[in-house]
N, C-alpha and C positions, 0 to 999 in steps of 0.2 A: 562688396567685391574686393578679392585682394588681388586684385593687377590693377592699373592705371588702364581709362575703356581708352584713351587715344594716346598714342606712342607717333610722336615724330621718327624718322627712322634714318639719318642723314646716310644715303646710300652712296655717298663720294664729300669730297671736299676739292674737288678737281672744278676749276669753273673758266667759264669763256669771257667774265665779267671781272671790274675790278672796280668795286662799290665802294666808294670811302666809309659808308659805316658799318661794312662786311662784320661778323660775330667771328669769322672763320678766323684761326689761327694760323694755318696754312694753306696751302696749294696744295697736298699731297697728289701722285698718281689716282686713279680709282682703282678701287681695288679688286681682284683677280674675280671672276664669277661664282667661284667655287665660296669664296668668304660670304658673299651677297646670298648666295644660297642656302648656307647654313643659317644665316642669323633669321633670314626669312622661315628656314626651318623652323626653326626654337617660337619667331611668333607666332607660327599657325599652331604650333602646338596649344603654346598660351589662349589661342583665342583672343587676339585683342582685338575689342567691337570696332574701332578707328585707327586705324595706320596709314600715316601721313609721308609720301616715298617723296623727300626731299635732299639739300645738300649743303653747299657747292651745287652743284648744278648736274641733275639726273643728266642730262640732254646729251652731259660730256661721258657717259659711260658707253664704253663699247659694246658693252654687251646687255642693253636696256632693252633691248627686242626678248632675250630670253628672262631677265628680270618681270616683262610684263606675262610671259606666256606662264610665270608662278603665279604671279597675279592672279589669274585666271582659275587657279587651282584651288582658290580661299573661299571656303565654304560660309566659314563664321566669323567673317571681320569683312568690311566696307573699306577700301583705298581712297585717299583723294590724293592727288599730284601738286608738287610745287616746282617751276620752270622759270625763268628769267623769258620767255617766247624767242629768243632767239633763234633754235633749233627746233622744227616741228617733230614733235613726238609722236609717235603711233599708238596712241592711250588706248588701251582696253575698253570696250563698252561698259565694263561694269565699275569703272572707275564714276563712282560718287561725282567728286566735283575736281575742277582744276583752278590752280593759283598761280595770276600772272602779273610778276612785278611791271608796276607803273608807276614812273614817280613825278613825271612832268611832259611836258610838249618837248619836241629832241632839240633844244637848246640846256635845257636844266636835265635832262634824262642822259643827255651824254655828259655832263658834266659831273652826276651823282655816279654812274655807271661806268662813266670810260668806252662807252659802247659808240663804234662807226654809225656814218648815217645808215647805210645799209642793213646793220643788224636792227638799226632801231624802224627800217621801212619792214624788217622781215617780220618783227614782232608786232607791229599792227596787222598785219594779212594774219599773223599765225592768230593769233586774239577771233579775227574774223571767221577761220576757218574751223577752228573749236567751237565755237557759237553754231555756225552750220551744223556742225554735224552732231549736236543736239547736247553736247556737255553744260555742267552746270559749271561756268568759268564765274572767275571771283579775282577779284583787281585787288592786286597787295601792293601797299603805299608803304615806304617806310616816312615818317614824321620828323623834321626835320627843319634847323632853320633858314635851310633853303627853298622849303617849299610848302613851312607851314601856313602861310597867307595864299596861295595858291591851291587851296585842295578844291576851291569848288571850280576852277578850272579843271581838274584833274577827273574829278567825281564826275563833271560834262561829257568830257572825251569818252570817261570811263563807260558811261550811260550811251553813248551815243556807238560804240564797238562792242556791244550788247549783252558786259558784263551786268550779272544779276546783281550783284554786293559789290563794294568796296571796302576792305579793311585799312584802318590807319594805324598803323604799328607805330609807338612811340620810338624813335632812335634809344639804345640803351648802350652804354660802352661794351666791349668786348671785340679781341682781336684785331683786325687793320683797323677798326673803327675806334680804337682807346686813344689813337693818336689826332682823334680830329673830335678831341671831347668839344671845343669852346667852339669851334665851327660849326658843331653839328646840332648840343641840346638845346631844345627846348625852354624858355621859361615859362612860369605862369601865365603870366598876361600873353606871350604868345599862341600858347594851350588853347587858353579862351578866346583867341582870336577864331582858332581851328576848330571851334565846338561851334562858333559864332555861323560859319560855313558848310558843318556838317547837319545844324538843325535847318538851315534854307533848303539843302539839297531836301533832306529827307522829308521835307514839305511841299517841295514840287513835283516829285518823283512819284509816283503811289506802287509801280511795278522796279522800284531798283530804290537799295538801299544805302546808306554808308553808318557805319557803326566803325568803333575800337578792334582790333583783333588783340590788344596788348592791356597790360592792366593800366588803370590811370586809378589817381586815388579819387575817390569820389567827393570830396570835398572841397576840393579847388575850382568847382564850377556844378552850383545847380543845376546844371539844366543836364548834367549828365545821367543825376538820378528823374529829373520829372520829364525828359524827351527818349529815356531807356535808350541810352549810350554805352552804358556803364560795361565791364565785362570784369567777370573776378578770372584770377590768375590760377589756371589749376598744378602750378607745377611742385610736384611732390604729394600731390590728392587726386587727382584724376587723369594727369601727365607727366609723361619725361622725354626724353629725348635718347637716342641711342646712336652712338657714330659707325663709322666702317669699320670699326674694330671688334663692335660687338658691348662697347664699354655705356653701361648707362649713368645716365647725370639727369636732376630731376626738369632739368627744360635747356634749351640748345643754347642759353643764356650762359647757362651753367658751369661751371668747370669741374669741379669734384665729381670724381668716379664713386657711385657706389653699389659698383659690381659689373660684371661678366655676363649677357644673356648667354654667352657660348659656355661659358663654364660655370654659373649657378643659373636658379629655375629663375624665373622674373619675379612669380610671387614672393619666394622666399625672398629675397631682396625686397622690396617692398614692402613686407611686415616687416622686416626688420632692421630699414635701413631708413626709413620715410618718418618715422615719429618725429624730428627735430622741425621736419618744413609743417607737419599739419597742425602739431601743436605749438605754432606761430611765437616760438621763442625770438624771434629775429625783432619782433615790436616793440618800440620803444615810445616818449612823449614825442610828439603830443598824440598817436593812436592808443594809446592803452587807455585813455580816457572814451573812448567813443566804441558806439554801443552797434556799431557798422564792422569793428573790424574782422569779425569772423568773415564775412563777406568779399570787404574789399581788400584785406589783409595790408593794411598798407602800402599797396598799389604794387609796381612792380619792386620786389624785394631780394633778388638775384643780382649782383652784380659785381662785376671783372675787375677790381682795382689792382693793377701792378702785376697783372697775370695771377691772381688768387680769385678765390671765390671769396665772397663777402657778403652777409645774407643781412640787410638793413632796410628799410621803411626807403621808401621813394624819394630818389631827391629834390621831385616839388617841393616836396614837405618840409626840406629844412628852409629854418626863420619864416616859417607859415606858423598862422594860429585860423583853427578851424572853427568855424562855432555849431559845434556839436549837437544843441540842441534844437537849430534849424533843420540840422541835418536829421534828424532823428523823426523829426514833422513831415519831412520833404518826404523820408521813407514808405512813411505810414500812407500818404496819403499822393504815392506816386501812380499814374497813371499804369492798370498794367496792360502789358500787349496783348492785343484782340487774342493771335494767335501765338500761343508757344514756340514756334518752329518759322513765324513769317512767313511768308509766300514760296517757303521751299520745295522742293523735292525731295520725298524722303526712302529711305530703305527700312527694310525689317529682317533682324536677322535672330541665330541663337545663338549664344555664346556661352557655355560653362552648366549649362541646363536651363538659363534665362532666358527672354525673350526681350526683343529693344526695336524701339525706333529710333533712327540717326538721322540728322538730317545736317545738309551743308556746314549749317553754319556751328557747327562743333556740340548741338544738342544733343543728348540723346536720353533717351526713357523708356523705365522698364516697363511692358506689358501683360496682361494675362497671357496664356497659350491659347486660345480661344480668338484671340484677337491677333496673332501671329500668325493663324493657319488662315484666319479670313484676309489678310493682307499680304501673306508672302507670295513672293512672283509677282506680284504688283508694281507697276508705277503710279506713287501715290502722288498725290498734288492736290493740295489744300481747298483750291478751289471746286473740287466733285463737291458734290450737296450731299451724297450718300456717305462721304470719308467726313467731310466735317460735321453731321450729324454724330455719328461713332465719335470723333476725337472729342464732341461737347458730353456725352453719357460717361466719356472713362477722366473727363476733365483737363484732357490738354489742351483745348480751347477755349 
């Protein structure tokens, strides 16, 4: 496929919030409806299977009532929402899943946020009342060393306001957040403090899960590969991100423009501007030795120094030495998940003459046509006996 299937789409940089380890650059206004509509034009054209209507913060745009009623209008592409819950939104039934930042209990959450008590009582009712009304809501954590000893407090609450998942996004510099590098990153040993919490929860839980949303290298902690934490980084191979201007960069991390959806096609950009991220020029020692990096690419490799873009191996990684050929054992002989998709809810749609299943948590897979017509219009859920029979004959279970 020559488009990226999931496109972050930051539809404002306008926010109610003031996160110390914000990616955002600015506060800009949001921008005029007429811009939101065109760029939304250009992706339905494209067909993109996943588009992610994120920001700054959707919730602040005035005119998100008529940004959802296009929603509505996307025949070949799945939405999922990203919100700080401050502001209840009126999500479209056909929105996939919703993402609601949580970073702690509202002593560390107004501290990470900047957010009143009040905004932080609005955002557990709203948490609540997305659950009700049958969304697939999904808990975004940014990881941090405020609150990396603290996630399986977080993953509780999280589980207990009836998020399905929790994502832990590693803090990464960029934007307000460049200036709170030494407060904010992570080290090794703390990482593994946070993995130490993330295999508990995912052992007590059997209906909620907590995994990475961000890339971690995989070899700063076994148990990332043998308890399937791990997540590779699709940006510039199967994502990018695109701001209110229409300008794309290959993930919201990102700084470099390379290109206009309002003024070139997306594909053509994509072939010919994405060679430098997939053919992993950015790796250096100690990954160029290890026989994982097509995979893990060096973990997160995007990153903001001095307001530049800078495309380098993870900074777990420096003054680390991995041992590669444990790594390489742990691979082979890592446990794999029952189910492809985990206990999601998933869509089936067309895109481009293809056919795909998507599900929550950023998977998706191509299908026969045959197997498109027996599942569209459907809401599928893993547990029917008659859908997980079909997913084990075509092998996604």
């Amino acid at each position: 496929m020559e488009i990226p299937w999931f496109v972050q789409y930051e539809v404002t940089y306008s926010c109610n919030a003031r996160c110390v380890f914000c990616y955002n650059r600015s506060r800009e206004k949001p921008p005029p409806f007429n811009k939101i509509e065109k760029i939304l034009a250009s992706l339905k054209r494209e067909e993109i299977p996943h588009i992610q209507l994120t920001g700054g913060e959707i919730s602040t745009v005035p005119s998100i009532g008529k940004v959802f009623q296009l929603v509505k209008q996307f025949e070949n592409s799945v939405f999922s929402v990203v919100t700080n819950g401050y502001l209840k939104l009126n999500v479209p039934s056909n929105v996939l899943s919703i993402f609601i930042s949580l970073h702690g209990d509202l002593k560390l959450h107004q501290k990470l946020t900047g957010c009143s008590r009040e905004m932080y009582r609005n955002l557990l009712r709203h948490i609540k009342e997305y659950v009700s009304e049958g969304f697939d809501v999904n808990c975004d954590t940014i990881l941090c060393k405020y609150n990396y000893d603290k996630l399986k407090e977080i993953a509780e609450m999280a589980y207990h306001l009836g998020f399905r998942r929790m994502f832990v996004n590693k803090f990464e510099l960029g934007g307000i957040g460049s200036g709170n590098k030494e407060r904010l990153r992570v080290n090794i040993e703390e990482m593994r403090n946070a993995v130490t919490q993330m295999v508990e929860i995912n052992k007590k839980y059997r209906d909620f899960e907590i995994l990475f949303g961000t890339s971690v290298p995989y070899c700063i902690d076994e148990r990332i590969i043998k308890e399937n934490l791990y997540f590779t980084c699709g940006a510039g191979e199967w994502s990018c991100a695109i701001d209110p201007k229409g300008n794309v960069r290959i993930c919201n991390q990102g700084l470099k423009v390379i290109g206009n959806i309002l003024k070139e096609n997306l594909e053509k950009i994509w072939r010919e501007k994405c060679k430098i991220y997939k053919n992993l020029e950015h790796l250096r020692n100690p990954c160029t030795s290890c026989s994982l990096k097509k995979i893990c690419k060096g973990g997160c490799f995007v990153h903001n120094v001095n307001g530049k873009e800078l495309l380098d191996i993870d900074y777990l990684l420096n003054d680390f030495t991995p041992d590669f050929e444990k790594l390489k054992i742990l691979w082979k002989k890592r446990k794999r998940k029952k189910y492809l998709f985990g206990k999601d809810r998933f869509r089936v749609i067309k895109s481009r003459g293809k056919f795909y299943i998507l599900s929550p948590r950023f998977q998706i897979l191509e299908i026969p046509k045959e197997v498109y017509e027996y599942l569209k219009n459907k809401e599928i859920v893993i547990k029917n006996k008659s859908v997980r029979k079909l997913f084990a004959k075509l092998g996604i279970i």
